[in-house]
C-alpha positions in Angstrom: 109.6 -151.3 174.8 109.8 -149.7 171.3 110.3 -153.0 169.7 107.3 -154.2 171.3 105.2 -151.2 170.0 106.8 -151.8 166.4 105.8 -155.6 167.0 102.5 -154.7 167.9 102.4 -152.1 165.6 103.2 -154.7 162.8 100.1 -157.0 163.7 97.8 -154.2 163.8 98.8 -153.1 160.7 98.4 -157.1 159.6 95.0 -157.0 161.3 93.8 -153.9 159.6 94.9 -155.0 155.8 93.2 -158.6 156.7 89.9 -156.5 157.9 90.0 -154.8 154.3 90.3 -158.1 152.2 87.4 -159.4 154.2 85.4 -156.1 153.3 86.2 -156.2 150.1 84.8 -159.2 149.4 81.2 -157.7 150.1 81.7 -154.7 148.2 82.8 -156.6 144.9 79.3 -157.5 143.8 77.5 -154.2 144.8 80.7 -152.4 142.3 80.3 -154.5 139.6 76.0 -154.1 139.6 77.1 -150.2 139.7 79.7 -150.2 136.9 76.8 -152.4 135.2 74.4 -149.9 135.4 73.0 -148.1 132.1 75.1 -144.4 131.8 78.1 -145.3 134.4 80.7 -145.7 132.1 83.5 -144.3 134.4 82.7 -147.2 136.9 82.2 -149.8 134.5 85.6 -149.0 133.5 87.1 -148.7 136.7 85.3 -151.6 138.5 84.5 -154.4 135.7 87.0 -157.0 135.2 87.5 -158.9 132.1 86.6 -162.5 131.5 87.8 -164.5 129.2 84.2 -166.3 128.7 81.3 -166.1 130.0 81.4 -168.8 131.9 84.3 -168.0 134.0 82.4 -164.8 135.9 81.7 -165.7 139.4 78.3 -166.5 141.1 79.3 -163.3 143.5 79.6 -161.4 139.8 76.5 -162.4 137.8 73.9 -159.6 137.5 70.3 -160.1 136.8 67.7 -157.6 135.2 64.1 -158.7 135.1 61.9 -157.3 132.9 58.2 -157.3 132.5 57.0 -157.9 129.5 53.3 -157.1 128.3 51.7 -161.0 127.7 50.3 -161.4 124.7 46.1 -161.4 124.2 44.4 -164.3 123.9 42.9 -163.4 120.0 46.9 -162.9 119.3 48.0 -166.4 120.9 44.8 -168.0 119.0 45.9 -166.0 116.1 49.5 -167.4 116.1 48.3 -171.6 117.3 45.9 -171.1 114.2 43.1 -172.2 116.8 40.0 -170.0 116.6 38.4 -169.7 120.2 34.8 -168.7 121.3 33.6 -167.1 124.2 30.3 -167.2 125.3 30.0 -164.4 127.9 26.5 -164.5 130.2 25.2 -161.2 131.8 24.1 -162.9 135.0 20.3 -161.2 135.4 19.7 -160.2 132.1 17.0 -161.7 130.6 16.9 -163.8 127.4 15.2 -161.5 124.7 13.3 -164.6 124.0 11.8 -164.9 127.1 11.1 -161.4 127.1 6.9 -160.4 128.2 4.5 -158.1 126.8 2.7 -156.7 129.2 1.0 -153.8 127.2 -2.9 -152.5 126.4 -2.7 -154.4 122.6 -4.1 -156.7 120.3 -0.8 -158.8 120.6 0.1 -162.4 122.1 3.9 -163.0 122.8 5.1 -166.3 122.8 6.7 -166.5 126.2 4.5 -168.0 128.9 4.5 -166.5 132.7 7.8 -167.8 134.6 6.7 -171.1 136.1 5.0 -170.9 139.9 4.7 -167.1 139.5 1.1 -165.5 139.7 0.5 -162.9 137.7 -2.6 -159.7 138.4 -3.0 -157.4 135.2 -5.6 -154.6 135.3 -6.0 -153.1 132.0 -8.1 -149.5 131.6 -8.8 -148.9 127.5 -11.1 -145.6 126.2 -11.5 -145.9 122.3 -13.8 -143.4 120.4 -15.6 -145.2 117.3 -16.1 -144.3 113.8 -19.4 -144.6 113.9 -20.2 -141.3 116.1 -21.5 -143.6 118.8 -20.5 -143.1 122.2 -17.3 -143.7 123.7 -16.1 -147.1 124.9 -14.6 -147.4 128.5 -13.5 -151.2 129.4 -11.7 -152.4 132.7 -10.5 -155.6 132.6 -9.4 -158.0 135.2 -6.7 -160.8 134.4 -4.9 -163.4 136.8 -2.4 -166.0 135.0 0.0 -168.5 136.7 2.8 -170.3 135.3 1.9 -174.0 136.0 4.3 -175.3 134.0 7.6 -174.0 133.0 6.0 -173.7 129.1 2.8 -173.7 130.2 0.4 -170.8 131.5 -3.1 -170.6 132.9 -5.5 -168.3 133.8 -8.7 -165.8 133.8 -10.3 -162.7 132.9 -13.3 -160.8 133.4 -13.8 -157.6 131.1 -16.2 -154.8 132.0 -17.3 -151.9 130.1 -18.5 -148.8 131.7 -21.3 -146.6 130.7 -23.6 -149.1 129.1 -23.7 -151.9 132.1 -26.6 -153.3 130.6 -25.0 -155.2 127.5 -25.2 -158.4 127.2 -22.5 -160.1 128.0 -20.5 -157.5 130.2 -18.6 -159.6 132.8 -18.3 -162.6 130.8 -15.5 -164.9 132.5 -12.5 -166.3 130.1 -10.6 -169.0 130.6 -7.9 -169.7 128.8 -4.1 -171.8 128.4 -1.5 -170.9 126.6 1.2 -173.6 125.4 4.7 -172.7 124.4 6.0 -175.6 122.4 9.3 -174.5 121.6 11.3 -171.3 121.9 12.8 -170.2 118.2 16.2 -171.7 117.7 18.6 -171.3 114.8 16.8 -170.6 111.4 13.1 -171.7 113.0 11.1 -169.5 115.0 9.2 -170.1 118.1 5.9 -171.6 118.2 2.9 -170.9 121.0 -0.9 -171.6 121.2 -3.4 -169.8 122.9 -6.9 -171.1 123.1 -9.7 -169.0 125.2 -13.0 -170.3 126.4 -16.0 -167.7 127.2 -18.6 -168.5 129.4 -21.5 -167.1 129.6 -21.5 -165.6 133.2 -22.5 -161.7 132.3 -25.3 -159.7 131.7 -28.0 -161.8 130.2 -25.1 -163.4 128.1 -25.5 -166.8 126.0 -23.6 -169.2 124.6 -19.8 -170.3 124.7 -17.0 -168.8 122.1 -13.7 -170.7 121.3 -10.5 -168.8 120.5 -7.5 -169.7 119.4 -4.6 -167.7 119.0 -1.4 -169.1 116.8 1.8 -167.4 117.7 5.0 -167.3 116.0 7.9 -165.4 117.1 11.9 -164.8 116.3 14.6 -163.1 117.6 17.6 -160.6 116.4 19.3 -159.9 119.0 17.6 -157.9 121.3 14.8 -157.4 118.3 11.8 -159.8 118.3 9.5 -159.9 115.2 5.9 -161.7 116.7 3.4 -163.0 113.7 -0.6 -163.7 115.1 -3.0 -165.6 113.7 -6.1 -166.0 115.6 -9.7 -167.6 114.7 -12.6 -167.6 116.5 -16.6 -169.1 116.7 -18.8 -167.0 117.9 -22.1 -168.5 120.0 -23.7 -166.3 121.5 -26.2 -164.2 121.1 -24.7 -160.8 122.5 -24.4 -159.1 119.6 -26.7 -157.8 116.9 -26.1 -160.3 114.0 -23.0 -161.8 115.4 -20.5 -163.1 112.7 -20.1 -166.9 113.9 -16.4 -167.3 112.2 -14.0 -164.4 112.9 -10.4 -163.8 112.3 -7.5 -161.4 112.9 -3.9 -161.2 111.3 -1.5 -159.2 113.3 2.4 -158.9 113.1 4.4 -156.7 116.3 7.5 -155.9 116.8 9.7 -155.1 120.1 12.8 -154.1 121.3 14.3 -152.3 124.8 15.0 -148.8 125.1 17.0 -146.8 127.3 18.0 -149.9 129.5 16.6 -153.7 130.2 13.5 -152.2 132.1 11.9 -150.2 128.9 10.2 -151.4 126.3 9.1 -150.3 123.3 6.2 -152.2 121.0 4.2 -152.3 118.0 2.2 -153.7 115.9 -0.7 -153.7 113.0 -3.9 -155.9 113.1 -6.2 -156.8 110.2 -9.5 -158.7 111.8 -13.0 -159.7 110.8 -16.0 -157.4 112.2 -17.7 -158.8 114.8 -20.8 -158.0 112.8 -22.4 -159.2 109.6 -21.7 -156.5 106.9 -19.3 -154.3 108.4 -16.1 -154.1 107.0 -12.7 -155.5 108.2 -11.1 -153.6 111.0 -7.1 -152.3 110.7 -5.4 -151.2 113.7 -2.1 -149.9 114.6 -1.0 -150.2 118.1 2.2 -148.3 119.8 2.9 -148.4 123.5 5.8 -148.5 126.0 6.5 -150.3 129.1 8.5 -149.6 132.5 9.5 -152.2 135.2 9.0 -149.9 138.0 10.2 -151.9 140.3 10.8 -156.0 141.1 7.5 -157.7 139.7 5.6 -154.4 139.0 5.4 -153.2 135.2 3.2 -150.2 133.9 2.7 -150.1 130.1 1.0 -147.6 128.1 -0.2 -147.8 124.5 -2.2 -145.6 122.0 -4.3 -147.0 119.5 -5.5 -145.7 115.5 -7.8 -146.8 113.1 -6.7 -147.2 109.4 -9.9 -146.8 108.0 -13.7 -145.4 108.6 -15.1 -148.5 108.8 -18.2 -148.9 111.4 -16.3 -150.9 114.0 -13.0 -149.4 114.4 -11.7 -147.0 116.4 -11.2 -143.9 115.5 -8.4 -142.8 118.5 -8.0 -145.0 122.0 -5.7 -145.2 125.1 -5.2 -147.6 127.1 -3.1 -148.8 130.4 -1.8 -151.6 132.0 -0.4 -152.5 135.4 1.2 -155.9 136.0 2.6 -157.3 139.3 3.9 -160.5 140.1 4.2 -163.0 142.9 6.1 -166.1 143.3 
């Protein structure tokens, strides 16, 4: 009986030492990656064996550390290839600067035509005192355009003055097209031309004038720089000793402010009178605009004369609305 119990003792003794080899050989690898460990030197002494090269550790033995490393930027990859790259990054819904409209109460044409198949309404309210003491001006104006082509625009206006309704000429009808050629590229600026037709539709109004309007234009950046020239023959017989040739010089300039819905603009005008022996008229125009909201822009300019002469303005105001449909 006892030497069965030693006998069985024996294999359970056999049993428990094979139990501990097998566990062993699980616990191996998780003691070495623990004597491995930065700052454990008491088990890396106790735990790691030696190996004659590196080659001879085991699979079970092999410890792995990944590390992230920060990649490098692409101007420091270009940098080190000796490859310059460029990247042209576009602001979806921001508009090209050279596309940009003036929609203000001024003497100025911009180059840019209206967006092709949109209609355009413009009502325009100006008040001008005059240098020569006579009465204040008050003129409404009325303007639809439509893009008919994507560089070209058409359209319409009828001014009206208040106060003196019986001028000749008051509700005259304008037609005109404007042409953008080309849009200023590189080291050449952008070309338009305007040309305006009046008819003689108002108040005991005569004969047809013919405008036409030369606009060049360039961009810097956001900044645009716009150069007029316009010249103009004069028909009719509205006005007390008409000047048949005129002509007006103007240069503006523009830029956003605040964010890509405000505008600021500017410009100086030198014309002919509109009258024989009156002299020349300078003008300097300031204003700003505001997209209040999609396809609706109000604009506000003021308006000062430069010099006494009989047919400029003294002080004027003016406003514009603008709203679009498509």
């Amino acid at each position: 009986m006892m030497a069965i119990f030693e006998r069985g003792t024996g294999s359970v003794r056999l049993s428990c030492a094979a139990i501990m080899s097998f566990v062993g050989l699980f616990l191996s690898p998780a003691m070495g990656q623990q004597a491995a460990a930065p700052g454990n030197e008491a088990a890396r002494s106790a735990h790691a064996p030696v190996y004659s090269s590196p080659q001879a550790i085991p699979d079970s033995r092999r410890v792995s550390y990944a590390t992230e490393l920060p990649r490098p930027s692409l101007a420091e990859q270009t940098s080190e290839s000796g490859y310059e790259v460029s990247i042209d990054v576009q602001h979806e819904g921001k508009e090209d600067p050279r596309d940009r409209g003036i929609d203000l109460p001024i003497e100025l044409e911009e180059a840019p035509p209206t967006e092709h198949k949109e209609f355009e309404v413009e009502i325009t309210f100006d008040w001008a005192t005059s240098s020569d003491g006579e009465d204040d001006s008050f003129e409404n104006e009325f303007e639809l355009n439509y893009g008919l082509f994507p560089n070209l625009e058409i359209g319409l206006s009828v001014p009206v003055e208040y106060g003196d309704g019986e001028v000749e000429g008051n509700g005259d009808l304008s037609l005109y097209a404007h042409y953008r050629f080309w849009k200023d590229e590189g080291w050449y600026p952008g070309f338009a031309l305007r040309g305006i037709m009046r008819l003689p539709t108002g108040v005991e109004s005569t004969g047809v004038d013919g405008t036409f309007i030369f606009i060049l234009d360039k961009t810097f950046g956001q900044h645009r720089v716009t150069f007029n020239g316009e010249l103009k023959t004069a028909n009719g017989h509205n006005v007390e000793d008409l000047r048949g040739f005129q002509w007006a010089l103007g240069v503006g300039y523009d830029h956003p402010i605040l964010d890509d819905k405000t505008l600021f603009a500017a410009d100086y005008f030198i014309k002919s009178s509109e009258e024989e022996g009156h002299g020349c008229i300078n003008l300097l125009e300031i204003g700003v605009q505001r997209e209040i909201a999609k396809h609706h822009i109000l604009g506000a300019a003021v308006k000062v004369g430069l010099d006494d002469n009989e047919e400029t303005p003294n002080f004027g105001v003016g406003v514009k609305y603008v709203f679009g449909m498509k």
